[in-house]
C-alpha positions, 0 to 999 in steps of 0.5 A: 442507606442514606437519602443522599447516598441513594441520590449520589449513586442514582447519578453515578449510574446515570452518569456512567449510562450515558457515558456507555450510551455516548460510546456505544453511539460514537462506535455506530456513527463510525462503523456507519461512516466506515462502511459509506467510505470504505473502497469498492475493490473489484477485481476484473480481467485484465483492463486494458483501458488503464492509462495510469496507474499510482502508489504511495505509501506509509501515510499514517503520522501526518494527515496533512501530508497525506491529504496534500498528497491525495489531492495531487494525486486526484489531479492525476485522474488516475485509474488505479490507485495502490497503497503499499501499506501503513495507512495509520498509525494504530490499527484500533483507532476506529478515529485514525481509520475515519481520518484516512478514509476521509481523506481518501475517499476524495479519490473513491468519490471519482470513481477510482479503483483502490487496492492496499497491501498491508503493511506491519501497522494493520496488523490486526488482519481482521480490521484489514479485511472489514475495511478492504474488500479482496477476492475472499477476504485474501490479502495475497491475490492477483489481478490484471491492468494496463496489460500488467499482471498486478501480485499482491503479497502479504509480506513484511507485515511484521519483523519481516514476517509473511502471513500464512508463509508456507501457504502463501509461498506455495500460491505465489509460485504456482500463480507467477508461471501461469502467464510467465510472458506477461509483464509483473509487479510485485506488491508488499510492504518490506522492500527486498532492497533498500538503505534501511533504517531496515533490513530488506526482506530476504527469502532465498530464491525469490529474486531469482523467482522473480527475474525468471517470471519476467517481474519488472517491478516491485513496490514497496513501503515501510523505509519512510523514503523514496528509494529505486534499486536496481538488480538485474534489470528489475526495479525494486522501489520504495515509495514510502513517502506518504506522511509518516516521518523520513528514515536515514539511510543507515544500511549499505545497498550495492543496487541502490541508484537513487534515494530521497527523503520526500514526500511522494508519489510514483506514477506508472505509465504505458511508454508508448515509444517501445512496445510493451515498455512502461515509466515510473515517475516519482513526484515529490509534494511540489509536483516535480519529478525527481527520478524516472525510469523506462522497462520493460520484460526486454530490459530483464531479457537483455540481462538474463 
């Protein structure tokens, strides 16, 4: 072999070392920077000194609406904060995951609780958990705030598909009784009632599961809008609204009563007007309200 030939592939290899190495370095500063920003989750007893509660979700595609919508909600000093699922575009983008804790960790820096649901873009579960701290790396689990008892499901993730179904099921049924009276809310990603540009998630005897345990909402995403359904007195709500592209509305939904294509959040609130009753407020990005509702277990009651 050639002098000149050893030199070319003595640089090659030089070349392609240092291109490993450079990698390998970037996937360390990441996983470093990943583990700095990712949230505390901690679930407690229930917390009666939350005031104030917000959801938004679906903010992959767009960062500058995503951290629009982040500082405003910084502004709300909420106590707790949900995401209802697709926080990025492509769930192995080590790049899309630095970007989104970025810009969240502005309210994580403030002390603010945080709990996601996990939507069809996180679709690698294992990503999911090593970014996300749940009770025993579950992403179906349950906890209490603001006299709210809080369920998080793992439903929708993918063509309407629940993770671990059966499973899952069975846990949901078993956990819904054991405090029939208290006031629920529903979290996962599909919605059961919505416009489309999707079907809702349906499973047989869910609504009814649901209106016999005194569920007065459900939050959702994955229908890139803002949409309230009501049925039966419980509030199915999409807010889908954090920086990924609006959806038109493309299926017939008889509970629908209203439906926005904006950027938004929901906030929810204790309606200190009537015992045990609680407001949602949708705001879009200019910090106007566009819809709100008032309920409460008595509303379901009255419908029952």
């Amino acid at each position: 072999m050639s002098n000149i030939k050893r030199k070319v592939l003595n640089i090659s290899a030089r070349v392609i070392a240092g291109i490993v190495f450079l990698l390998l370095l970037i996937i360390l500063v990441a996983l470093v920077l990943i583990s700095i920003w990712r949230p505390s989750t901690v679930v407690l007893v229930d917390d009666n000194t939350t005031e104030k509660i917000i959801a938004f979700g679906d903010t992959r595609s767009s960062y500058v609406v995503h951290n629009e919508i982040v500082k405003m909600i910084d502004n709300e000093s909420a106590d707790l904060v949900i995401h209802t699922g697709d926080m990025i575009n492509v769930t192995t983008q080590i790049q899309s995951w630095l970007a989104f804790l970025f810009i969240e960790n502005q309210l994580w820096d403030n002390g603010t609780e945080f709990f996601a649901v996990r939507g069809n873009h996180e679709y690698e579960k294992w990503i999911f958990n090593s970014i996300f701290r749940t009770p025993e790396d579950k992403t179906y689990y349950v906890f209490d705030r603001m006299g709210i008892q809080f369920i998080m499901l793992d439903a929708g993730w993918h063509d309407n598909l629940m993770h671990d179904e059966e499973k899952q099921l069975a846990w949901l049924k078993e956990t819904i009784v054991l405090d029939k009276d208290k006031p629920k809310i529903i979290l996962m990603h599909a919605p059961m009632e919505t416009t489309g540009k999707y079907t809702k998630f349906y499973r047989e005897g869910l609504h009814e599961l649901f209106l016999e345990n005194n569920v007065i909402a459900t939050l959702s995403a994955h229908v890139h809008s803002y949409e309230r359904s009501d049925r039966d007195g419980i509030q199915y709500i999409v807010t889908a609204g954090g920086g990924a592209p609006m959806y038109p509305a493309t299926y017939e939904n008889e509970y629908s009563v209203i439906r926005r294509p904006y950027n938004h959040y929901v906030r929810i609130t204790r309606d200190n007007s009537s015992a045990g009753a609680y407001r949602f407020e949708a705001i879009n990005i200019d910090g106007k309200v566009f819809d709100n509702i008032t309920t409460s277990t008595n509303a379901l009651n009255k419908q029952k």
